[in-house]
N, C-alpha and C positions, 0 to 999 in steps of 0.2 A: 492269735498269738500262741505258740508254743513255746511252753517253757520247761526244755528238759534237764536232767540228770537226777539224783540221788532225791529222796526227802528230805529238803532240810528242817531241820526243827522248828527254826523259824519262822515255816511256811506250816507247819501242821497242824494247828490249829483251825477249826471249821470256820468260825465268824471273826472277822477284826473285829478287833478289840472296838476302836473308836465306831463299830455297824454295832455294836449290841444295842444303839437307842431305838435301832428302828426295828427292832427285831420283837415280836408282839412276847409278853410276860406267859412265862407256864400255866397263870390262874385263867390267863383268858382261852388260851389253848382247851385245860378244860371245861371249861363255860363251853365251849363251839362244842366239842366231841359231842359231850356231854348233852346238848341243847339239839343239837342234829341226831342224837341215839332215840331222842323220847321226842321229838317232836314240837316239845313245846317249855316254855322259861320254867312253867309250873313243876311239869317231870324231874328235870334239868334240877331246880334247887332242889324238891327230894331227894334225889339222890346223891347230890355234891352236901346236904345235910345243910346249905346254906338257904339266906334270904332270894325270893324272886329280884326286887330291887340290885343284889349283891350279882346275881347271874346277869340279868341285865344290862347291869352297868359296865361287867366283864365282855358284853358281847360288843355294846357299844366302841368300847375300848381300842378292842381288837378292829369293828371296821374302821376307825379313825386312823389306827397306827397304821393298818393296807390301805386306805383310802379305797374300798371296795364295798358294796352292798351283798353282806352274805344268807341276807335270809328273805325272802318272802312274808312278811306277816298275814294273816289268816286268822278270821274269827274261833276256825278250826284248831289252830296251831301255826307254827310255823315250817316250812319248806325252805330248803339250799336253794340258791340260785346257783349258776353254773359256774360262778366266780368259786361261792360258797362251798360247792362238792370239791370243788380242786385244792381248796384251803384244808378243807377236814381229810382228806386222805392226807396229805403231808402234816397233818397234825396230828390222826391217829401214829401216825410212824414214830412222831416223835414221843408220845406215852408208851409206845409199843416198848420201846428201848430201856423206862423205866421199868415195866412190868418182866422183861425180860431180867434186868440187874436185880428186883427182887427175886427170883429164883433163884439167880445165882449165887446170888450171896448167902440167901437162907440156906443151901447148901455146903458153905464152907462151917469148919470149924471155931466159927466166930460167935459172939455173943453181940445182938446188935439192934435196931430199930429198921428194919427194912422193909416194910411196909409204906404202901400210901406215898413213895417217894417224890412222886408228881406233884402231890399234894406239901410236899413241907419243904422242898429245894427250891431253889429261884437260880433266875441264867446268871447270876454272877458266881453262885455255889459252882454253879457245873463248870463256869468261865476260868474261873481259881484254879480247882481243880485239876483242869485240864495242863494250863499254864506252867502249874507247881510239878507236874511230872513230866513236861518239857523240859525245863529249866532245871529243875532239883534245888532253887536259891530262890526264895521268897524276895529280894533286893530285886533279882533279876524280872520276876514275875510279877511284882510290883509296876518294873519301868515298861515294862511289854503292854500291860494292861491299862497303863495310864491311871496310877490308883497308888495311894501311900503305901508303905511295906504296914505298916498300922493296922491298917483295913485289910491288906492282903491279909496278914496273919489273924486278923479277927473274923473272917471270913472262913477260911479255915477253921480256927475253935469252932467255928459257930456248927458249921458243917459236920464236922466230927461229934458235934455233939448230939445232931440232928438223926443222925444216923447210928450213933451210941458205939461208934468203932474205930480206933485210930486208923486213919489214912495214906499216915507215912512216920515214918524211921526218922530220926535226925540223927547222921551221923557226920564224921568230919570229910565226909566224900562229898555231904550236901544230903537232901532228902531223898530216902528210900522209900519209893512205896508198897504198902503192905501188900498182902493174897488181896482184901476187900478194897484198898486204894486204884491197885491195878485193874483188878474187874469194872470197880463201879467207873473208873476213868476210860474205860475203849466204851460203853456204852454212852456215857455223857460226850464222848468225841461224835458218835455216829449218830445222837441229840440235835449239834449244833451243826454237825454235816446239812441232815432234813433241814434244817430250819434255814438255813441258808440256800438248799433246793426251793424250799417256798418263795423266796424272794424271785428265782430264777421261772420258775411256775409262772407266777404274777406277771413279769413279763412277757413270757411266751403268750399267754393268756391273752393281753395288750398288742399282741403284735409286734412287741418289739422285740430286734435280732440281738437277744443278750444270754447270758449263759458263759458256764463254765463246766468243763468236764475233769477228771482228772484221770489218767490211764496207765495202768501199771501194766508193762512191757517188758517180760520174760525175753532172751537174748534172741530166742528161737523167732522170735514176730518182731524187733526190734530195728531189725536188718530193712525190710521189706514189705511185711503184712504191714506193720501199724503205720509206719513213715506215708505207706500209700494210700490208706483206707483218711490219716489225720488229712494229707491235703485236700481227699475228695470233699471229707466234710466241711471243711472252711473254705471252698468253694461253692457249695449249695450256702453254710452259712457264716458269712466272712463275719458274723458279728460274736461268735462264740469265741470265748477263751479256751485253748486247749495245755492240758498239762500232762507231759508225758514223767513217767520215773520209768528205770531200768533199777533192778536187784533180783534176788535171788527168791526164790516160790515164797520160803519160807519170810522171807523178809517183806514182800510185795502183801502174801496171803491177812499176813497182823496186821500190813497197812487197811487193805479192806475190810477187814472184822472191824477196825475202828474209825473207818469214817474217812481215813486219809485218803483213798482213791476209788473210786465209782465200780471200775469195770478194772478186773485182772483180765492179760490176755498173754497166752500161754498152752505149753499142754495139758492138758486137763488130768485131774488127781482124786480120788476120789475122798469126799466129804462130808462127814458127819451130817446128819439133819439135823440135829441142834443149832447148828450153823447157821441155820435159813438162806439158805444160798440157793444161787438157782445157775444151771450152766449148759451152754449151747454150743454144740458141735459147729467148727467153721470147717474143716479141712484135716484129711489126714496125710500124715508126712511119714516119710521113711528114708534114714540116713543114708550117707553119699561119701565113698572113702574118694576125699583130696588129697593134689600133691603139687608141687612146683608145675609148672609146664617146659616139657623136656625131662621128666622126670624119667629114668631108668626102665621105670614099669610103663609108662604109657606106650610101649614097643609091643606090650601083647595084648592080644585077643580075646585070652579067658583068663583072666586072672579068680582064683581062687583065694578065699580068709583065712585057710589053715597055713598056706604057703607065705603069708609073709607073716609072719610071728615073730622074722626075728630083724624086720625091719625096726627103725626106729619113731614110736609113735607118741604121738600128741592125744592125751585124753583130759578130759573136765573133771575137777577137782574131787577128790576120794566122798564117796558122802554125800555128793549130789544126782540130782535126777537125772539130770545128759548125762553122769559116769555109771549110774544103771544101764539108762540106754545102750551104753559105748560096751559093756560089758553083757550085757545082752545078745548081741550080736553074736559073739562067738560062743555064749553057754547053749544059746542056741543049736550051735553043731558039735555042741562037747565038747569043744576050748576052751581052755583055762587060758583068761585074756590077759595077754600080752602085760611086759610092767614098763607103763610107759615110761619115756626121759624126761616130759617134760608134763606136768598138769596146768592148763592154764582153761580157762572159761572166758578170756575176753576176745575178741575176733580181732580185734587189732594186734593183739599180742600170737596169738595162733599166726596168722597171714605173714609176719615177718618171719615166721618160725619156720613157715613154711616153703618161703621165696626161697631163702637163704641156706637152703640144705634138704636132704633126699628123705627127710621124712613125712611120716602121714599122719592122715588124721580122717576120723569120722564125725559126719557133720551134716546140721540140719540141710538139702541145697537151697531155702528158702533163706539161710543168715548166709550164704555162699553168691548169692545171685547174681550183683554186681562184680563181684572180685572175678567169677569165672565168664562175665559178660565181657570186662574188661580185659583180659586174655592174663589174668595175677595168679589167677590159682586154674587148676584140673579138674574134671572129675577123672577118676580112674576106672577102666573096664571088668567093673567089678560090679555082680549083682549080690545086696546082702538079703538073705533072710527072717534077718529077725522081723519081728510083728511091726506094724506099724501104728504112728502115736497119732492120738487124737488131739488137733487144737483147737483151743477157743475160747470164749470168754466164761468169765466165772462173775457173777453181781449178786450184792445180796437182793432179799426175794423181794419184791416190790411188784404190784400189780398194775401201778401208772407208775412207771418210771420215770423222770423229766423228759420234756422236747429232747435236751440236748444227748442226755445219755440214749435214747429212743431211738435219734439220729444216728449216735456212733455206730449202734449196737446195728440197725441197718445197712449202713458206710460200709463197718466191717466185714456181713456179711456178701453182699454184694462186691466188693474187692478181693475176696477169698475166692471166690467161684471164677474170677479172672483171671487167678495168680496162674505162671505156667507151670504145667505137672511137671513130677519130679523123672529124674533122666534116669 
């Protein structure tokens, strides 16, 4: 099933609310890490500082709530079973996320308790949290969670108090969240993202064809690339849910830092390593000036960029990466580009812009493909020089990724090497 357009808030959140019963407690998460790092219950409670009883009972816990055998017992110690390795990678990721928020936050100008977060937060803190900066109204995040505004708010206290740092503003707009609310919240997002990949794990594991992906689609891949790479995959597997979003780099990119979407697909930008992000060349593209068919200019042969300057053109909005691109092109030859009449970045709104009058535009030919298959738009016989863009995916770093993202991220690749070259 695909289900596209925008993020809605609604939908941004990692785990429903009514799935947190099945979803295994932080204590037990690190009982497992913990119990698979030293081998054995005995290492495990020195180092968690707790009882062997307390770590055991943690572990039990955890195979109850997955209904899975995660260990081997052994006079020796104990050993992961193959269920068990695949648990504890999606469970290290999920401390990973804490140990990362302690940094960060030790970092800010704040006064606070950040340390040990794994250790003193539970998934309803992190649940809250997440909710209260969807929402901005504790009433409202209250009815989303199925939970009295009482609790929501005591929850809160409790949290803020745990971590020794207010989380958010009350103002008459609704709740603000602070420098440390907003941090510690895109980590706690990409917490309940993993933990929710486990569930998806477990099944692949079982055999069964379940999963969900989510795919943020830059305009440039949204046309063509991703529409054709989503059907191959939900033909190999019809049992995956697929969710595409469309937005802007900047928009899509914060959705990924926190969990909202798996895989950005797009042209590729370069990225801090702090990030932890990891990104693979699909295909490179280089822009295509279109125009009506019948257009004035399609009568010649050589058309040159410096020659029509004083046509009238269609460029992507001041600010953005495609009006780099667009502007690219002529700095290239030592043009100072063009001021267009019209700035628009959506293709439906370009394509009418374009039917209906003698102007141009530069443009990916992969978000072109159909309209000029259809005989809607031109390409014009013009060869441009500027550089050409690198696309592809962008995911944070993970070294098992799910079946289903695994799947995409091959779909992708394999539909990219298909696509026809650019004209």
């Amino acid at each position: 099933m695909i289900d596209p357009g925008e993020i809605p808030t609604s939908a941004r959140s990692a785990a429903p609310a009514e799935a947190m019963d099945s979803l295994p407690s932080l204590r037990c998460l690190r009982a497992l890490a913990t119990v698979a790092e030293h081998g054995s219950v005995l290492g495990a409670a020195e180092a968690l500082n707790l009882s062997q009883p307390a770590v055991s009972r943690a572990i039990r816990d955890l195979e109850k709530t997955l209904d899975l055998s995660l260990f081997e017992r052994h006079h020796g110690g104990m050993l992961c079973t193959e269920a068990g390795e695949l648990v504890t990678h999606r469970c290290r990721r999920v401390l990973h996320q804490f140990a990362r928020a302690e940094r960060q936050l030790a970092q800010l100008p704040l006064k606070g308790h950040f340390h040990r977060l794994a250790q003193r937060l539970s998934l309803r803190h992190l649940r809250v949290l997440v909710t209260l900066a969807e929402t901005r109204n504790e009433r409202q995040a209250a009815r989303r969670l199925a939970l009295t505004q009482p609790t929501v708010s005591a929850s809160l206290r409790d949290l803020e108090g745990r971590v020794g740092t207010p989380l958010f503003l009350r103002t008459q707009r609704g709740l603000i969240a602070t420098p440390g609310g907003t941090l510690l919240t895109r980590h706690a997002k990409v917490a309940l993202r993993e933990m929710a990949l486990l569930q998806d794990d477990i099944a692949a594991w079982r055999g069964e064809a379940q999963g969900r992906v989510v795919i943020g689609a830059l305009p440039l891949t949204s046309s063509l690339l991703v529409p054709r790479a989503v059907d191959a995959l939900l033909r190999e597997r019809p049992g995956l849910t697929v969710v595409v979003h469309e937005g802007t780099y900047d928009v899509l990119f914060e959705a990924l830092r926190s969990g909202e979407i798996d895989v950005l697909v797009g042209v590729l930008h370069r990225i801090d390593p702090e990030e932890e992000m990891t990104q693979q060349v699909l295909l490179h593209d280089r822009l295509v000036a279109v125009a009506r068919p019948g257009h004035p200019l399609m009568g010649h042969s050589d058309l040159a960029l410096e020659a029509l300057l004083d046509w009238p053109w269609i460029a992507p909005p001041r600010g953005t990466p495609a009006r780099h691109s667009f502007d690219q092109q002529f700095n290239t030859l030592g043009i100072t580009p063009p001021t267009p009449v019209v700035e628009a970045g959506n293709l439906g709104v370009i394509r009418v812009l374009l039917r209906d009058s003698d102007r141009l535009a530069l443009i990916s030919p992969y978000q072109v493909h159909y309209e000029v298959q259809d005989g809607h738009l031109a390409y014009l016989p013009l060869r441009l020089q500027g550089p050409p863009r690198a696309i592809g995916l962008t995911m944070r770093e993970d070294s098992a990724p799910s079946p289903a993202l695994s799947a995409l991220r091959d779909t992708l690749l394999t539909v990219s090497r298909a696509l026809p070259s650019s004209p």
